[in-house]
N, CA, C and O atoms as a DFTB+ gen file, in Angstrom:
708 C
 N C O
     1  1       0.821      -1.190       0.000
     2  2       0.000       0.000       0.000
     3  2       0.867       1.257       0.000
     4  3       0.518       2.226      -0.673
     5  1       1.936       1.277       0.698
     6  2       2.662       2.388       1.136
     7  2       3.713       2.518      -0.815
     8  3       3.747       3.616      -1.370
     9  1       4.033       1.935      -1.130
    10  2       4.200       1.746      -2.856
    11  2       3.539       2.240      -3.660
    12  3       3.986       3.035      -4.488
    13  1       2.437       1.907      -3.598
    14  2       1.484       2.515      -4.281
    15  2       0.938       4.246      -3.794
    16  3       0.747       5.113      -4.647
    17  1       0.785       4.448      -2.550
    18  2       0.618       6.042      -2.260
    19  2       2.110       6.886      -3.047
    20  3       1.973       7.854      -3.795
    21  1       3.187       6.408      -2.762
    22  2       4.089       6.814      -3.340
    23  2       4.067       6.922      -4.617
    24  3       4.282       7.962      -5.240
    25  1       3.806       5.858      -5.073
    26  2       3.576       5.873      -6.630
    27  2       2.545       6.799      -7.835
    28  3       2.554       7.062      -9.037
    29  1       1.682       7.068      -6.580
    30  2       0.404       8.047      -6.983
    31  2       1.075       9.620      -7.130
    32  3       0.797      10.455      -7.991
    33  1       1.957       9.728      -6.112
    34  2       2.915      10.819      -5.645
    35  2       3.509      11.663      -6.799
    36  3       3.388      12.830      -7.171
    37  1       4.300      10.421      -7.263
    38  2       5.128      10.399      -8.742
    39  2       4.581      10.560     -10.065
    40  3       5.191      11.263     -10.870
    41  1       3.340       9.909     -10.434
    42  2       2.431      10.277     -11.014
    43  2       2.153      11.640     -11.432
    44  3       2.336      12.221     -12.502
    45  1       1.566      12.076     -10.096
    46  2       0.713      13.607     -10.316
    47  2       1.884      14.515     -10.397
    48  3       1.790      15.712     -10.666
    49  1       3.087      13.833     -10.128
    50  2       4.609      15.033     -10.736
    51  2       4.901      14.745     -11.769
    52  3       5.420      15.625     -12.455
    53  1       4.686      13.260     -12.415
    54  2       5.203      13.379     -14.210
    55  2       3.810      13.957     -14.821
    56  3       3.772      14.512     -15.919
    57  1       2.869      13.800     -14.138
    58  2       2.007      14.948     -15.214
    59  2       1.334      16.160     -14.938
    60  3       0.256      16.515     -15.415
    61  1       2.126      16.838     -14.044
    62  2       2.662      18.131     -13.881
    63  2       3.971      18.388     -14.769
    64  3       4.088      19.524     -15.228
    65  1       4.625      17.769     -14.958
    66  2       6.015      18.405     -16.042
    67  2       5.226      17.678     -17.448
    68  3       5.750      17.832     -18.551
    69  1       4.156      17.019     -17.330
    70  2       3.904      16.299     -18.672
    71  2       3.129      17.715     -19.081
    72  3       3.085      17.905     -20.296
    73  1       2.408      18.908     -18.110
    74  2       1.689      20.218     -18.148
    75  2       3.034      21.400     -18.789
    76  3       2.940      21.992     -19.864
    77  1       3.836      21.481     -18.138
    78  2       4.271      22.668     -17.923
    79  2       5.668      22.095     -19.048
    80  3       6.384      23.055     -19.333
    81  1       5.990      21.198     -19.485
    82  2       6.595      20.801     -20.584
    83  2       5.907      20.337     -22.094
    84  3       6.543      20.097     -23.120
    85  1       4.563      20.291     -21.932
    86  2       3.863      20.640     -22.877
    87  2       3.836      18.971     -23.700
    88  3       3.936      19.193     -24.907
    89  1       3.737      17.434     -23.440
    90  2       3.703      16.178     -23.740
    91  2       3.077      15.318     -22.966
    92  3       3.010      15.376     -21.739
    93  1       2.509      14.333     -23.820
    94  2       1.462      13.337     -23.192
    95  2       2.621      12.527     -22.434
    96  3       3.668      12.103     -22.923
    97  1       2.164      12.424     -21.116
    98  2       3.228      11.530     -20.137
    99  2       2.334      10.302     -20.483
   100  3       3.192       9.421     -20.532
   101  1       1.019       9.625     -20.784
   102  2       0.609       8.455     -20.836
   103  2       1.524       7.936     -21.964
   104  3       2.330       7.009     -21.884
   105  1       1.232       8.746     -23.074
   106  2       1.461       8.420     -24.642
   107  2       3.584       8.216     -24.322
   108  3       4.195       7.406     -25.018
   109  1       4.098       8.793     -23.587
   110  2       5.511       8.650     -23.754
   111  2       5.843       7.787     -22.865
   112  3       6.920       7.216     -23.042
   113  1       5.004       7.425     -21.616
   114  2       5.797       6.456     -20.622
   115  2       5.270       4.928     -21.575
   116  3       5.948       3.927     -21.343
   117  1       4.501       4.831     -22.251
   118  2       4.257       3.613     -23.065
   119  2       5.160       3.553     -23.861
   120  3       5.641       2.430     -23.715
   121  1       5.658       4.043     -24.573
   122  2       6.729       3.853     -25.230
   123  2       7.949       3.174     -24.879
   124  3       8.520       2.114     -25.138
   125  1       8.156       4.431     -24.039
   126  2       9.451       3.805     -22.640
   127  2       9.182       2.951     -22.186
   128  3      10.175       2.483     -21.627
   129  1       7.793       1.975     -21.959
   130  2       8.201       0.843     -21.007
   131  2       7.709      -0.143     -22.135
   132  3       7.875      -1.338     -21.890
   133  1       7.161       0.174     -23.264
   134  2       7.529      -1.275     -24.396
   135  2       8.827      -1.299     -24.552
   136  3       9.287      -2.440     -24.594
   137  1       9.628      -0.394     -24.660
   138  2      11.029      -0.803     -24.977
   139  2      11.678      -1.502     -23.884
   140  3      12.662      -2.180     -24.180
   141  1      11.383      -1.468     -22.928
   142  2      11.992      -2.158     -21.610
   143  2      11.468      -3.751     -21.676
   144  3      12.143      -4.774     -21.552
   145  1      10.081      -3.608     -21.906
   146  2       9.383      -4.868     -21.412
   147  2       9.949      -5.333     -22.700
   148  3       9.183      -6.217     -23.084
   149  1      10.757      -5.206     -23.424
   150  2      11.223      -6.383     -24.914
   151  2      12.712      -6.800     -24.739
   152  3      13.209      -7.348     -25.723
   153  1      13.726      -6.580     -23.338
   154  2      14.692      -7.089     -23.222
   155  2      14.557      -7.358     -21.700
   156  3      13.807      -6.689     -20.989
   157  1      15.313      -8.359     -21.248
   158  2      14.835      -8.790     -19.896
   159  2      16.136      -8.060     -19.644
   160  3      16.183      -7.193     -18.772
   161  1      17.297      -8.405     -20.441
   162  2      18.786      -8.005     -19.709
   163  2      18.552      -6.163     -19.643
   164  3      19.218      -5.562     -18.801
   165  1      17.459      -5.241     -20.689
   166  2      17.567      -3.974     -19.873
   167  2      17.181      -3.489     -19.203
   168  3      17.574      -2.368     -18.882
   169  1      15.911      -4.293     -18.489
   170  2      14.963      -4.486     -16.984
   171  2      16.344      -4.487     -15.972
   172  3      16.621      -3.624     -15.139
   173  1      17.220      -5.871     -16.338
   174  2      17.853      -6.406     -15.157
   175  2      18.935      -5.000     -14.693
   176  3      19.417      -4.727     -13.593
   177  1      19.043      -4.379     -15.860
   178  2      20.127      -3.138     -16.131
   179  2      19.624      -2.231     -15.683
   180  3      20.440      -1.604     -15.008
   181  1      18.427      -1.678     -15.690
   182  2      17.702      -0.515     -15.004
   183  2      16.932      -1.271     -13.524
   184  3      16.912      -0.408     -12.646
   185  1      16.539      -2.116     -13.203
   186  2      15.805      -2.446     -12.426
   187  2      16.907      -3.159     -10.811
   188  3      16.639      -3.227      -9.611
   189  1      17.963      -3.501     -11.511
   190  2      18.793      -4.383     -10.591
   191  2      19.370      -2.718      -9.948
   192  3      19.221      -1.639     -10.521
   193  1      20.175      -3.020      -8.344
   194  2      20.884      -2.608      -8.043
   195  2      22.617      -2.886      -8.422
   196  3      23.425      -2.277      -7.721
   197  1      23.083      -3.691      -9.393
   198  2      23.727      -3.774      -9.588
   199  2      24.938      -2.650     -10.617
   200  3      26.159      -2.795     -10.666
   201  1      24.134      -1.610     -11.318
   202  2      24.715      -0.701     -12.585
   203  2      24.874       0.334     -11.429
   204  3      24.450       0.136     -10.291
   205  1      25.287       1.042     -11.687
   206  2      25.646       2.648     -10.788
   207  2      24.340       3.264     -11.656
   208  3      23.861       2.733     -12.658
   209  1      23.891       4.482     -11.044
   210  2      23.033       5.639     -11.412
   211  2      23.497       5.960     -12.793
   212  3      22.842       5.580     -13.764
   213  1      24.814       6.776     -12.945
   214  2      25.286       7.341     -13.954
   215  2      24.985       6.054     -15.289
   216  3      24.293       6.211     -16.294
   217  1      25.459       5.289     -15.035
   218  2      25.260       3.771     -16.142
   219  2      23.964       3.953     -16.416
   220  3      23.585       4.314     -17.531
   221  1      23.219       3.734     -15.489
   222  2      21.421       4.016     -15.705
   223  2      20.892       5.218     -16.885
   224  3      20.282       5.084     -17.946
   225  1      21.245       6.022     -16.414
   226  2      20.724       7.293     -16.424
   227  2      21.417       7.439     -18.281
   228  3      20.978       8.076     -19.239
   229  1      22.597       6.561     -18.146
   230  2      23.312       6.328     -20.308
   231  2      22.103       6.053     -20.677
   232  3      21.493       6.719     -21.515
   233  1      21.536       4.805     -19.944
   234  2      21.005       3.992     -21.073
   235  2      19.688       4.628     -21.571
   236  3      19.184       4.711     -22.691
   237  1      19.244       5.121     -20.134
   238  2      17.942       5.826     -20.495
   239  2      17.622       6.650     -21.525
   240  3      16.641       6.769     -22.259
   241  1      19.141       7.435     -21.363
   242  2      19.268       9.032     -22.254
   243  2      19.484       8.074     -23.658
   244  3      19.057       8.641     -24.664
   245  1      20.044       6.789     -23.888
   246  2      20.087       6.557     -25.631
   247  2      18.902       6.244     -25.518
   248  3      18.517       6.789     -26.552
   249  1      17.626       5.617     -24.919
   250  2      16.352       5.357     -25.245
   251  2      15.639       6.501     -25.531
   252  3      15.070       6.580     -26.619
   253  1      15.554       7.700     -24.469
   254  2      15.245       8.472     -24.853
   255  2      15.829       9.338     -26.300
   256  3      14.875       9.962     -26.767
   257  1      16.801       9.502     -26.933
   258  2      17.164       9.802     -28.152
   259  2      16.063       9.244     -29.539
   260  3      15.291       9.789     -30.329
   261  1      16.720       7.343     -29.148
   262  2      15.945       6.761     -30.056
   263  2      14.032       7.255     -30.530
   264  3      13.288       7.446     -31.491
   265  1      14.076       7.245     -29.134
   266  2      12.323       7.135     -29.215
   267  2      11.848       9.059     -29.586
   268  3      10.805       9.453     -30.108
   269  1      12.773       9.722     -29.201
   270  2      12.211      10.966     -29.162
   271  2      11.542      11.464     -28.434
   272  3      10.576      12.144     -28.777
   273  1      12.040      11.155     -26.697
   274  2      11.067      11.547     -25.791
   275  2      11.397      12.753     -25.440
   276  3      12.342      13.254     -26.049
   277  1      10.877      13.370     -24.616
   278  2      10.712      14.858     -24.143
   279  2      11.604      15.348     -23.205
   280  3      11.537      14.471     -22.344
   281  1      12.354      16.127     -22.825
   282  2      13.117      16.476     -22.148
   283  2      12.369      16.474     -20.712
   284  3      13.127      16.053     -19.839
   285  1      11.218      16.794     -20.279
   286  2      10.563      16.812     -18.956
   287  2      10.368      15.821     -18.579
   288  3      10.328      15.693     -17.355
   289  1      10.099      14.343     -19.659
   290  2       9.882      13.413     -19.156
   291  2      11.449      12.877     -18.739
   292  3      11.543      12.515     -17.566
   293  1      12.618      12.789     -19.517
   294  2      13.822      12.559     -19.563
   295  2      14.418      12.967     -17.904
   296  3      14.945      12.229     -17.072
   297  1      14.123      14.282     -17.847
   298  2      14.342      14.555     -16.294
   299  2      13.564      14.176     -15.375
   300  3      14.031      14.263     -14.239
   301  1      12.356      13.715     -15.496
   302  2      11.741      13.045     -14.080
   303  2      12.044      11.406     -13.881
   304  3      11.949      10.786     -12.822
   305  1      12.487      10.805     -15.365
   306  2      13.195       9.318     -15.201
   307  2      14.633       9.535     -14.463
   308  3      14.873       8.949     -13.407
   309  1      15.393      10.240     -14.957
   310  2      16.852      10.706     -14.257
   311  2      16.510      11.133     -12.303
   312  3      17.165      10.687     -11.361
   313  1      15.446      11.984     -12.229
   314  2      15.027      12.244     -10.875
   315  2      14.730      10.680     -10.273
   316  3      15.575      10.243      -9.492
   317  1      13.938      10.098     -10.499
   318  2      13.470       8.314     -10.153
   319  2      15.022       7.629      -9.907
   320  3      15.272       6.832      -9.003
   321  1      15.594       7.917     -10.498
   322  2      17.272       6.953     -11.000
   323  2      18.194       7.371      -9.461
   324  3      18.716       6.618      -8.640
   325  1      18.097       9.253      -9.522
   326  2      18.499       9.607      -8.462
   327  2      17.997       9.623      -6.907
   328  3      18.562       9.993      -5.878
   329  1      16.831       9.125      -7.133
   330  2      16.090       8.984      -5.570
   331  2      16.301       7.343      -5.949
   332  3      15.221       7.152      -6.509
   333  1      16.624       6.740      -5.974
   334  2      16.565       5.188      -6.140
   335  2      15.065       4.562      -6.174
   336  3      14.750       3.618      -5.450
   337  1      14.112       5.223      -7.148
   338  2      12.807       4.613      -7.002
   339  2      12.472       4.549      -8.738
   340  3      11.373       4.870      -9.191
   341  1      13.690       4.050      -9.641
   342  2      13.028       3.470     -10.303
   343  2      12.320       2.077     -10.711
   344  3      11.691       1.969     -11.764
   345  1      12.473       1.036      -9.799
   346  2      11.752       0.415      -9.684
   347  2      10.216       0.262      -9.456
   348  3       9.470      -0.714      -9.539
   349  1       9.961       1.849      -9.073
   350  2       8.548       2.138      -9.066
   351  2       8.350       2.494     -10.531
   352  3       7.262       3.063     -10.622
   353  1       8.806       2.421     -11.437
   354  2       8.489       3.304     -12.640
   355  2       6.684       1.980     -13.310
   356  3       5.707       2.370     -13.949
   357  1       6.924       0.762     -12.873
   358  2       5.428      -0.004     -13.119
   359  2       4.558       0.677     -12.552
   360  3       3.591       1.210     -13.098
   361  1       4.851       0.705     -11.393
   362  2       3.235       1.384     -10.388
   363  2       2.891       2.384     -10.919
   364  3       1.766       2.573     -11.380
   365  1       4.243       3.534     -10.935
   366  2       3.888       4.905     -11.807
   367  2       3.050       4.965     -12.309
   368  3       1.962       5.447     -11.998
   369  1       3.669       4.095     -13.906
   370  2       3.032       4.226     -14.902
   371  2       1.511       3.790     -15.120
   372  3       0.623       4.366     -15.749
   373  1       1.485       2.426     -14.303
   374  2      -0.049       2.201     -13.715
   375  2      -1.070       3.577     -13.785
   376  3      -2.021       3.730     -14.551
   377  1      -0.595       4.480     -12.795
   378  2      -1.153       5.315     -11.993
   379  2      -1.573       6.582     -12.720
   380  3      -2.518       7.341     -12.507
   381  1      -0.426       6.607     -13.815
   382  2      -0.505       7.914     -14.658
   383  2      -1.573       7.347     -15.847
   384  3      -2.262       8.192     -16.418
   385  1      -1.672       6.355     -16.107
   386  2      -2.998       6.255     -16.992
   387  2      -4.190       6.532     -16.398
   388  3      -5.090       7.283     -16.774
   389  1      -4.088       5.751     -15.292
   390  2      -5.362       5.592     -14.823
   391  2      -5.534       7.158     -14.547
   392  3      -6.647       7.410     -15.010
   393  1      -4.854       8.641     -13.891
   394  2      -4.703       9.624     -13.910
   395  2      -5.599      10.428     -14.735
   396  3      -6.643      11.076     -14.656
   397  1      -4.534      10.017     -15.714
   398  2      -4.586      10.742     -16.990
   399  2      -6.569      10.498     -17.615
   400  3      -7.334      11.437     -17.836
   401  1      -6.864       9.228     -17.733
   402  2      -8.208       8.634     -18.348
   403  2      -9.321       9.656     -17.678
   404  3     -10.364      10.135     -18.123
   405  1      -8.325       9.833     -15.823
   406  2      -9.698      10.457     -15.272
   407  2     -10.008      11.762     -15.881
   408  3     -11.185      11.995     -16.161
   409  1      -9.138      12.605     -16.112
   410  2      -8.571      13.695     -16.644
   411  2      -9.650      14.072     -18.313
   412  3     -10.360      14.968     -18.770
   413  1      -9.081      12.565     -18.727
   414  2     -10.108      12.478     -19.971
   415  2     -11.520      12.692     -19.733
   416  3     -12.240      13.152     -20.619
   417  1     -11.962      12.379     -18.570
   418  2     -13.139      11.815     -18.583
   419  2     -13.838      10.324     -19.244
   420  3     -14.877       9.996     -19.816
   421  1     -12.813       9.801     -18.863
   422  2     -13.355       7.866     -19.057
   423  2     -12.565       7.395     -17.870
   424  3     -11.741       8.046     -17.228
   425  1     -12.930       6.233     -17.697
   426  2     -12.485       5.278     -17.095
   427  2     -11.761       4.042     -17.774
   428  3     -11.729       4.133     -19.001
   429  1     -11.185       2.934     -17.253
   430  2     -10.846       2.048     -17.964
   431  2     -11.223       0.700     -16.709
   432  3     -11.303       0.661     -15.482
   433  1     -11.378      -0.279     -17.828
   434  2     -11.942      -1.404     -17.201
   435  2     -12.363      -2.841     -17.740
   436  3     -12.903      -2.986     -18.836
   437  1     -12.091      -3.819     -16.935
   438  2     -12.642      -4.852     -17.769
   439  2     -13.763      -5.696     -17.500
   440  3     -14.291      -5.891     -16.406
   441  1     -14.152      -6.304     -18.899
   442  2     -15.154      -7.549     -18.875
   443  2     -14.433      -8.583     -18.640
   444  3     -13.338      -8.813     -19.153
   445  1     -15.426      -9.749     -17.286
   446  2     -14.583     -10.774     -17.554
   447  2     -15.981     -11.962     -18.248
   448  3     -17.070     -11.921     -17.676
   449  1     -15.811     -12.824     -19.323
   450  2     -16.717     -13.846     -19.652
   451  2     -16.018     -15.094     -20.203
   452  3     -14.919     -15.467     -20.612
   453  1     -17.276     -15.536     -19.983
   454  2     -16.715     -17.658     -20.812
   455  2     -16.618     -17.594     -22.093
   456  3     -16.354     -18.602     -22.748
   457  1     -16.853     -16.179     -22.758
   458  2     -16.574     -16.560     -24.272
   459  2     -15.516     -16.129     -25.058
   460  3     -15.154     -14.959     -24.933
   461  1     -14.996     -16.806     -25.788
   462  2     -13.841     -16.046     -26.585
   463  2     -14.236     -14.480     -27.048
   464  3     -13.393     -13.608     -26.838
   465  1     -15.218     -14.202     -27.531
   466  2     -15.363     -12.627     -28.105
   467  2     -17.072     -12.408     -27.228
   468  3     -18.119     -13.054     -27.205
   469  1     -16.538     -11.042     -26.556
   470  2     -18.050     -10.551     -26.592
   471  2     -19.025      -9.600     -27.582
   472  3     -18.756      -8.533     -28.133
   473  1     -19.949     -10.196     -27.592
   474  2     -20.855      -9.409     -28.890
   475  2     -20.616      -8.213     -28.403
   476  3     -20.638      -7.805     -27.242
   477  1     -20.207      -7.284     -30.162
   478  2     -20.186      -5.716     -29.445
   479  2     -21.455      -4.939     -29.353
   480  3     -21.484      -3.711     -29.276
   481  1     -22.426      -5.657     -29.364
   482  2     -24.275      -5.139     -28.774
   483  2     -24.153      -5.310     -27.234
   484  3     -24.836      -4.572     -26.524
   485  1     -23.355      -6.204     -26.687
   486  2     -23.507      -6.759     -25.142
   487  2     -22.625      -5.887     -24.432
   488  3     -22.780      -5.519     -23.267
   489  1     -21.522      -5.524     -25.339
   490  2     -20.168      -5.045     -24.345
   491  2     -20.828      -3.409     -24.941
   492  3     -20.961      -2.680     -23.958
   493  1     -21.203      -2.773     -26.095
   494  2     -22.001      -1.337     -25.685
   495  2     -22.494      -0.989     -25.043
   496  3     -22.289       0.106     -24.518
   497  1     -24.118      -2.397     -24.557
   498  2     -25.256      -2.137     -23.379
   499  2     -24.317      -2.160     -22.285
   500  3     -24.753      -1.142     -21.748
   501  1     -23.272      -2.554     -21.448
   502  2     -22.400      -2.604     -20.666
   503  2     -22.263      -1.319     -20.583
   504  3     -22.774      -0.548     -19.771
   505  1     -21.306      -1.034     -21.753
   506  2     -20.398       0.408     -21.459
   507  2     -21.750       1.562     -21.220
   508  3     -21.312       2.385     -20.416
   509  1     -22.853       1.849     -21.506
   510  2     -23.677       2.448     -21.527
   511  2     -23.970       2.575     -20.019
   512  3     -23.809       3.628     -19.403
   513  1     -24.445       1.339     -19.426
   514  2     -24.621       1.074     -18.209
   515  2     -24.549       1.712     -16.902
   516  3     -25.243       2.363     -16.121
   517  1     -22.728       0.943     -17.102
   518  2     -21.852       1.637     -16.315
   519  2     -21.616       3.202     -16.610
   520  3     -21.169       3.745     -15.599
   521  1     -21.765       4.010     -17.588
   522  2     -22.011       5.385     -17.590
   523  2     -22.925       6.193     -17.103
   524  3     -22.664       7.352     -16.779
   525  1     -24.434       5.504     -16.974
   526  2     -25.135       5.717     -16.717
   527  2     -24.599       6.092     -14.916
   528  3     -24.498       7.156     -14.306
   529  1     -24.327       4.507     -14.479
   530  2     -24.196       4.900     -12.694
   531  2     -22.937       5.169     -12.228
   532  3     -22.862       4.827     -11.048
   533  1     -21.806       5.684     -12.688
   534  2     -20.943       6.334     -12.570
   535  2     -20.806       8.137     -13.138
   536  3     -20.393       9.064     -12.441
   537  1     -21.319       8.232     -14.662
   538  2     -21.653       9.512     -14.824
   539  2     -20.154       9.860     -15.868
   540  3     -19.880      10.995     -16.259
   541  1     -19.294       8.578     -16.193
   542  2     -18.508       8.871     -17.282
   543  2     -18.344       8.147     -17.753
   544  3     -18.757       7.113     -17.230
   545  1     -17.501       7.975     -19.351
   546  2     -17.338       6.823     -20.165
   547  2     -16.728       6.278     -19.825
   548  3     -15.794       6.914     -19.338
   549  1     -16.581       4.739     -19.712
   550  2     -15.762       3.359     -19.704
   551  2     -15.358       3.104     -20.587
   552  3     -16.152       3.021     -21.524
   553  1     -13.681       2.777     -20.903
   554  2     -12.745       2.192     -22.200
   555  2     -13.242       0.501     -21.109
   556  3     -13.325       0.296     -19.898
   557  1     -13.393      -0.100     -21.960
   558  2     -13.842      -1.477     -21.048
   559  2     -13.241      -2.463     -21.935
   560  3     -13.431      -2.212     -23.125
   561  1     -12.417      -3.753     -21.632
   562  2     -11.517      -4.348     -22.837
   563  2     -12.210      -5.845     -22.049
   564  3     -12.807      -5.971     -20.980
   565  1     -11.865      -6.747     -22.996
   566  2     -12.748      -8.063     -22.936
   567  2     -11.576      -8.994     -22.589
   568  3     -10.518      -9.031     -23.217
   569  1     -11.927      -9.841     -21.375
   570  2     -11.264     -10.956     -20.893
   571  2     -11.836     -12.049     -20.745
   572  3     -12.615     -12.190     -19.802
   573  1     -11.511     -13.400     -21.913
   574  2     -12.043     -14.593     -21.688
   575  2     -11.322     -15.196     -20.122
   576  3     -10.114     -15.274     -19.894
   577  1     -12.377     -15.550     -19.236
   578  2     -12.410     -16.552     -17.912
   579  2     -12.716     -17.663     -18.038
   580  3     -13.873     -17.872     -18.404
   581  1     -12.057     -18.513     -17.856
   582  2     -13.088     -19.981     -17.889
   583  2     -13.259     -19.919     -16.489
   584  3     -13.690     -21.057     -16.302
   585  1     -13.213     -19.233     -15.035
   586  2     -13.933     -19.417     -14.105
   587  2     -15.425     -19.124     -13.884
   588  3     -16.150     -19.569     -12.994
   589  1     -15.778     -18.148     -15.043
   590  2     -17.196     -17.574     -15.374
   591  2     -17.475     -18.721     -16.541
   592  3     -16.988     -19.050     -17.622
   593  1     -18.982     -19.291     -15.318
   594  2     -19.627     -20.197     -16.616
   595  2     -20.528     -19.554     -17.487
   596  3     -20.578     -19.901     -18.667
   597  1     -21.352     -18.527     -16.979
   598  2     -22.045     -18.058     -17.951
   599  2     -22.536     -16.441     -17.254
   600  3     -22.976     -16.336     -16.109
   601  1     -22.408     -15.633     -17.910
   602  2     -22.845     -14.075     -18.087
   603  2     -20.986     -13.143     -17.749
   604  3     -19.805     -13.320     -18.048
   605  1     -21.703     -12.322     -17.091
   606  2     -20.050     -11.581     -17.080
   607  2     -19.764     -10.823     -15.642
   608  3     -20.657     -10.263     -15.006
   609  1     -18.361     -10.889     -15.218
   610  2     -18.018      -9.684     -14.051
   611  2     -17.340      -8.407     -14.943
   612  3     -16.363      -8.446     -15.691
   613  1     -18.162      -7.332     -14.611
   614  2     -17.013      -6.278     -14.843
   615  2     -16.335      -5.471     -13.257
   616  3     -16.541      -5.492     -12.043
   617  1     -15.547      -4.892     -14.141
   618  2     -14.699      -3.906     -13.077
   619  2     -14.161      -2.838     -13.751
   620  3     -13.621      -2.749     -14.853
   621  1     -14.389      -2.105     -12.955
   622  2     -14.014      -0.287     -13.329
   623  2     -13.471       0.100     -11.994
   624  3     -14.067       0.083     -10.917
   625  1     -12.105       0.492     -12.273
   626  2     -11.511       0.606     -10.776
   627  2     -12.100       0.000      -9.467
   628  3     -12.229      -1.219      -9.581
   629  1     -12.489       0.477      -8.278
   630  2     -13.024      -0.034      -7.391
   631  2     -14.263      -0.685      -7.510
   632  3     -14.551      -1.605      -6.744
   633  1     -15.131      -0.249      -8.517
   634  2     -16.499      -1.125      -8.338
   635  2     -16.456      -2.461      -9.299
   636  3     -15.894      -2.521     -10.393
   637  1     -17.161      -3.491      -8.658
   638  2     -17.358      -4.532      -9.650
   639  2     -18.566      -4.892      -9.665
   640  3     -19.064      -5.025      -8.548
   641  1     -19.294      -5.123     -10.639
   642  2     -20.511      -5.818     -10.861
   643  2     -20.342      -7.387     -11.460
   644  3     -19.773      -7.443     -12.550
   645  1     -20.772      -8.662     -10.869
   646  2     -21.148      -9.498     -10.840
   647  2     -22.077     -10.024     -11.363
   648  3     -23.025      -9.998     -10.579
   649  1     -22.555     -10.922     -13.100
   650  2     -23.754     -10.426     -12.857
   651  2     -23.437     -11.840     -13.966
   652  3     -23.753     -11.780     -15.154
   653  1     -22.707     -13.196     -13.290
   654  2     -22.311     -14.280     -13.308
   655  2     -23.483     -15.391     -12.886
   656  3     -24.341     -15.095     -12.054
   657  1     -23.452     -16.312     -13.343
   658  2     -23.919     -17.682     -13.101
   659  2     -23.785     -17.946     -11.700
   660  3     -24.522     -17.952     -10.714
   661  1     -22.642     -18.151     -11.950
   662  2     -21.523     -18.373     -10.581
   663  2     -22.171     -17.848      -9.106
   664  3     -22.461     -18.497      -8.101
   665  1     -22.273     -16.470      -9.383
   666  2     -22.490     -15.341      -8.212
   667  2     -23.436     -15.743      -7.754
   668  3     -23.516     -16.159      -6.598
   669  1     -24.816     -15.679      -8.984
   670  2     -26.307     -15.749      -8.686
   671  2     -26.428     -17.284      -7.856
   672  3     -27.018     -17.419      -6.783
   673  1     -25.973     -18.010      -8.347
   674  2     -25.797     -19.780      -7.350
   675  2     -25.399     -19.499      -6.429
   676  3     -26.185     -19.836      -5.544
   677  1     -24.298     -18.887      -5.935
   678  2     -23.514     -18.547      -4.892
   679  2     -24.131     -18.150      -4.047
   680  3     -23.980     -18.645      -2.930
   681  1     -25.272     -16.866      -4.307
   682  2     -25.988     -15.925      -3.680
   683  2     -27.682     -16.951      -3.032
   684  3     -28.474     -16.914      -2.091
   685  1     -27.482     -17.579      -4.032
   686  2     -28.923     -18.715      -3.748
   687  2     -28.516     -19.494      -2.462
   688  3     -29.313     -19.415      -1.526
   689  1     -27.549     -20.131      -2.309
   690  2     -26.963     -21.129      -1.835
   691  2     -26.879     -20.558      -0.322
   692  3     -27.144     -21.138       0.732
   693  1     -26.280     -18.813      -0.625
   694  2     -26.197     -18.040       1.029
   695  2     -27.679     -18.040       1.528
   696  3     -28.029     -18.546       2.594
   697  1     -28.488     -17.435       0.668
   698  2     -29.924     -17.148       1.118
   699  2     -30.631     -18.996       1.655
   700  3     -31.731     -19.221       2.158
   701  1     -29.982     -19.601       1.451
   702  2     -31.102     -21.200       1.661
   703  2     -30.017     -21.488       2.916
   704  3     -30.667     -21.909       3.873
   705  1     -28.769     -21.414       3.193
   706  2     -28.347     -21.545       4.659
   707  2     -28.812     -20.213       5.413
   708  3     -28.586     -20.073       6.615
């Protein structure tokens, strides 16, 4: 928990310089962390305590070159490197979408169901739904479960609706003990 408050911390400062440096911090920390998540040895290189700061802080600056990232973002990865919390840079980045979406005005969230594809008539009446009793749009992405035998759970940050096979048995089963 105490990771994550921190991480929220860091967040609302890369997109404050993502403001006042004038670049999407969602749209550039994705970048930066597909390029990471495609070599394990430059995880182990940025993520290990083993490289010194300065070593770090090379490799970053040739990623940043390659990719063309922003100088504000460039200095708040170098700031992370120098407080020794880039290992938070997952949670961060977690945090700055989810941030950022609110910012948009959507949410993000998923379906979970037993079927390989959900009809996009079922997953609209959904997204509609949930707009309705929240009061903003849902980006809502589809996850086959085989623990759901039949209908669907969603989740949108903290709330989940249940509205499963599973649950409704579950819920029968409490009410008859």
């Amino acid at each position: 928990m105490k990771e994550q408050n921190i991480a929220k911390v860091y967040a609302q400062a890369f997109l404050a310089l993502a403001k006042e440096f004038k670049f999407d911090a969602a749209a550039e920390l994705t970048k930066f962390t597909e390029v990471i998540n495609t070599s394990n040895n430059l995880e182990n290189v940025l993520f290990l305590d083993v490289f010194t700061n300065e070593e770090k802080k090379l490799i970053i600056d040739d990623i940043a070159k390659k990719l063309k990232l922003n100088t504000g973002l460039l200095n708040g990865l170098h700031f992370l490197v120098d407080e020794k919390r880039l290992a938070l840079l997952p949670v961060i980045f977690k945090e700055i979408v989810v941030l950022d979406d609110h910012e948009k005005g959507f949410l993000r969230g998923t379906i979970q169901g037993f079927e390989a594809q959900i009809p996009a008539a079922v997953k609209t009446k959904l997204e509609n739904y949930i707009e309705t009793k929240i009061g903003r749009k849902p980006v809502l992405d589809y996850v086959k479960n085989d623990e759901v035998t039949a209908g669907y759970r969603i989740t949108v940050e903290d709330m989940q609706l249940d509205a499963s096979i599973d649950n409704q048995l579950n819920q029968f089963k409490e009410s008859l003990l």
